[in-house]
N, C-alpha and C positions, 0 to 999 in steps of 0.2 A: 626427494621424498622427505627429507629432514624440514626442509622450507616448506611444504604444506604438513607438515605435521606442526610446526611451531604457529602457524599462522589456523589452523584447527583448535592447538590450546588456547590460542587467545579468543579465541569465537566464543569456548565452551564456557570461558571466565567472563565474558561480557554476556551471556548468557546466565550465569550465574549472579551476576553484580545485581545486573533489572532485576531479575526474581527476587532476590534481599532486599533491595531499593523498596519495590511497588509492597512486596508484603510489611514492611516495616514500619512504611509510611503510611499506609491504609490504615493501620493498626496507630496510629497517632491522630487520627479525626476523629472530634468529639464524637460523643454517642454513642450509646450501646445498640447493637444491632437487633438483639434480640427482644429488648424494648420498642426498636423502631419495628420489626413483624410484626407484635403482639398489639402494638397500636394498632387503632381504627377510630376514625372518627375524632382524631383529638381526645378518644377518653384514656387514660393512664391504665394501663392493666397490673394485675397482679404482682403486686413480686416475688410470691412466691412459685408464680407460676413462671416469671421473668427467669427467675433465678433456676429453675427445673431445666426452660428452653437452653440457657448456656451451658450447662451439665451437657445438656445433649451434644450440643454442635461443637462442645468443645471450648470453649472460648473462658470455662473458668481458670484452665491453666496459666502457665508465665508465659507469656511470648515470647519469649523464647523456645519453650517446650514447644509450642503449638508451631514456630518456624524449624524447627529440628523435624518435628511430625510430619510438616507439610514439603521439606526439601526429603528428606528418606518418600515419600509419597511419589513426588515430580521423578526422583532416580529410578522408580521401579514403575516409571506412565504413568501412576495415579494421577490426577487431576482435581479430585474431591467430589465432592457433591453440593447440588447447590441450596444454600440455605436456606431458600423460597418454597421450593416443593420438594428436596431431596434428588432430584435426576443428576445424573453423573455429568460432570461437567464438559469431559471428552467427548460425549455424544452429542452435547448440545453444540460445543465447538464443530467439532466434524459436520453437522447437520447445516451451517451457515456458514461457516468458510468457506467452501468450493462457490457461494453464492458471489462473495466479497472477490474470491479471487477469479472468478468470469469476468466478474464487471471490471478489475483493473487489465486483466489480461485484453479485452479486446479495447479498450481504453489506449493502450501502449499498441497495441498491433493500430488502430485508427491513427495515433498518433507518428505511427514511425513510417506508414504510409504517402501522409502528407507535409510530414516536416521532414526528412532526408529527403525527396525531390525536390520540394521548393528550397529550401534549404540550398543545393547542389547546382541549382537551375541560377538563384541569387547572386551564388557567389561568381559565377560563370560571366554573368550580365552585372557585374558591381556596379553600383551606382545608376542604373538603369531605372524605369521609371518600373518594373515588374520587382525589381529590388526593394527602390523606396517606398512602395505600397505593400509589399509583404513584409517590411520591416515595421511599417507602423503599424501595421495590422496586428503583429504578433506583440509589441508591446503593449496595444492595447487587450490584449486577450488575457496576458499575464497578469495588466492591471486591475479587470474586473471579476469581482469576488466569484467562487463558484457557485454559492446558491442564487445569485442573479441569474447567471447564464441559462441553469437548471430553470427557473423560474420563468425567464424568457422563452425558452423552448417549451417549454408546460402552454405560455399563453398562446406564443404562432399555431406550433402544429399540431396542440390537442385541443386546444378551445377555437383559436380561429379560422385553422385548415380542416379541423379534423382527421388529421391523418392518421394518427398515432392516440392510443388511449393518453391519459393523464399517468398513471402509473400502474405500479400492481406488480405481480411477481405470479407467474404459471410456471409449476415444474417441465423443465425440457422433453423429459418422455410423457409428460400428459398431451404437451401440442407445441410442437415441436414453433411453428411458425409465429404463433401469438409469443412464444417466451421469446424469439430473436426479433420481434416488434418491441417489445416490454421493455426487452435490454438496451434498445437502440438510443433512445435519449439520455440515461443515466450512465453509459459510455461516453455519447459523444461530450457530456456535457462535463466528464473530468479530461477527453483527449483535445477537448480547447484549448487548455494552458499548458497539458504536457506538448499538443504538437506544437506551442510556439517555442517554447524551451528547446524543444528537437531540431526546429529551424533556425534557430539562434545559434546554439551550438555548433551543428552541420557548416551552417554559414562560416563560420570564423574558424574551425578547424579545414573545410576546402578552401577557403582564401590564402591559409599556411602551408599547405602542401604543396598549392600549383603551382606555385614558385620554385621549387624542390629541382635539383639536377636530375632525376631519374624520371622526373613527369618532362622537363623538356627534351629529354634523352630518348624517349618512347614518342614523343612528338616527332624529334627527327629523324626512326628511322620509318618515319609513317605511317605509323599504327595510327588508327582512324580517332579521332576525337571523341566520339563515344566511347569506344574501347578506353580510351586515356581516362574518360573519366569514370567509371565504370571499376578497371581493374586498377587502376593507381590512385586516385585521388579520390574516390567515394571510399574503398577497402582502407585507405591507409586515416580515413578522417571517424571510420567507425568506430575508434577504438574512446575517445570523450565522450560519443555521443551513449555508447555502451555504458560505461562511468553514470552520468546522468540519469538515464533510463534505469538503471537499477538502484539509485539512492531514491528517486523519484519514486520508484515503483513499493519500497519501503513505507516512503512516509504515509504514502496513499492507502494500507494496509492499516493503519487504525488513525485515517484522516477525510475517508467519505462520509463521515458523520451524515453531513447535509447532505449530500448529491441522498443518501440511502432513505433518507426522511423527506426530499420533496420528492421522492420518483415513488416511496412504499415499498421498497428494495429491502428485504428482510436477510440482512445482511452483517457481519459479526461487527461491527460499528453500533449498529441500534442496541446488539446485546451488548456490548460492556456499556455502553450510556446507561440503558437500564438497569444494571449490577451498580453500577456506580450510586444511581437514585437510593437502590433498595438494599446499599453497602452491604453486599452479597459478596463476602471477601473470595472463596474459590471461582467463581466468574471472571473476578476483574484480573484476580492473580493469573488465572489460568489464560483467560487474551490477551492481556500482557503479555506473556509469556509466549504463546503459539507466534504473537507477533514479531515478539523481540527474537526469537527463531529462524523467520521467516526473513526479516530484516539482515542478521547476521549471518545467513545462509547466504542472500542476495550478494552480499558484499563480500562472501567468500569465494562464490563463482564467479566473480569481475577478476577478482586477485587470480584465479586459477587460470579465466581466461587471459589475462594479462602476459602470464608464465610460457603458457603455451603459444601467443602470438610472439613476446618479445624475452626470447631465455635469457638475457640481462635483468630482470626484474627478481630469477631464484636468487641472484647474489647480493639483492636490495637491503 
């Protein structure tokens, strides 16, 4: 208990650090924000009127006061509101999160599909010709950018096949089948790079194990080769591949920019971009934040499960 509670304080302090960090620093880019609303057109507005708007939003105080206001805010769930039209900023998160976090979720499930068996399949057949073609395959996939891939699969199978729309985003209970067509290429086309990573991974952790005394030990007392690989060498190789997938699954949480912008995927990616345009400080603080969350959570339950697969890890 002591070891996930230490390992808890330090989450809640790296969760704290971001939030200081992004708000600090946001508040260090030229411009006044309330000038950039009150523009239109390139004509210069008011300053009397300028000077009214920061009254309101706050922003005449010290930044300091205003980072005091805004962490007592974060401790008690506030979130703020946002300076563009006023709506709360939790609600606008909440409303495109679950959007961001489908599309990485079946992204990672595509990908751990076909990168832990080929993966598995590789290392078994080393050096075989089904190896070194899934080996070049994967580092070519890691090598090309993601909005090409996205871009490629826009041309084949919605412009040339027609199989699939170009993009769009239908809520799941309006129709059920058109949202799991919608979502199908702005998945597959972030589980390109993560399944090579998975089968790289895979590959080089089951090439270390099979060598292992207790895999040739389960060998000889003739347990079936499936089985061997299965319950000793795929079990004992998941524990990197876990690691990965959840540092991976972090970064991709405020890193679909583009997959969310050539698919039309209205997704919490598009909204901090456009808080960031329209330095709409409680947006970007508050994505940040949900992210930075979400990322050190990820990385809390690897550590947990760590604990619970190998108890040498509580005395680390």
């Amino acid at each position: 208990m002591l070891w996930f509670l230490k390992r808890l304080a330090v989450s809640a302090l790296l969760v704290w650090l971001v939030a200081s960090i992004v708000f600090l620093a946001i508040h260090l880019v030229p411009g006044d924000p309330a000038e950039t609303l009150l523009s239109q057109g390139g004509v210069a507005p008011d300053p009397a009127i300028v000077e009214d708007l920061r009254r309101q939003l706050g922003l005449d105080r010290p930044v300091l006061a205003q980072y005091a206001h805004s962490l007592w805010g974060l401790l008690q769930g506030d979130l703020g509101v946002s300076m563009l039209d006023g709506s709360p900023v939790a609600r606008e998160i909440g409303r495109r999160l679950p959007r961001t976090l489908e599309l990485i979720g079946v992204a990672a499930l595509i990908s751990l599909l076909i990168g832990i068996p080929a993966g598995t399949f590789a290392a078994v057949r080393a050096g075989g010709w089904f190896d070194r073609i899934a080996s070049g395959l994967s580092g070519f996939a890691q090598a090309v950018p993601v909005f090409v891939i996205g871009t490629l699969l826009v041309m084949v199978f919605a412009q040339q096949l027609r199989l699939v729309p170009a993009g769009g985003y239908i809520p799941f209970a309006q129709n059920p089948a058109q949202h799991l067509i919608l979502l199908l290429m702005p998945a597959g086309t972030i589980a390109v790079g993560l399944a090579a990573i998975v089968f790289r991974v895979t590959r080089a952790a089951a090439l270390e194990v099979m060598p292992q005394d207790f895999v040739r030990t389960a060998m000889a007392k003739g347990v079936t080769r499936r089985q061997v690989l299965t319950h000793h060498v795929v079990r004992n190789a998941l524990m990197p591949v876990v690691t990965v997938v959840a540092l991976h699954l972090g970064s991709l949480l405020g890193g679909t920019v583009l997959v969310e912008y050539v698919f039309n995927w209205p997704g919490l990616s598009g909204l901090l971009v456009g808080a960031v345009n329209a330095r709409d400080y409680p947006i970007v603080v508050g994505v940040v934040l949900v992210i930075s969350i979400l990322f050190v959570g990820l990385n809390l339950a690897v550590d947990v499960l760590y604990a619970v697969l190998d108890p040498r890890v509580r005395r680390a």
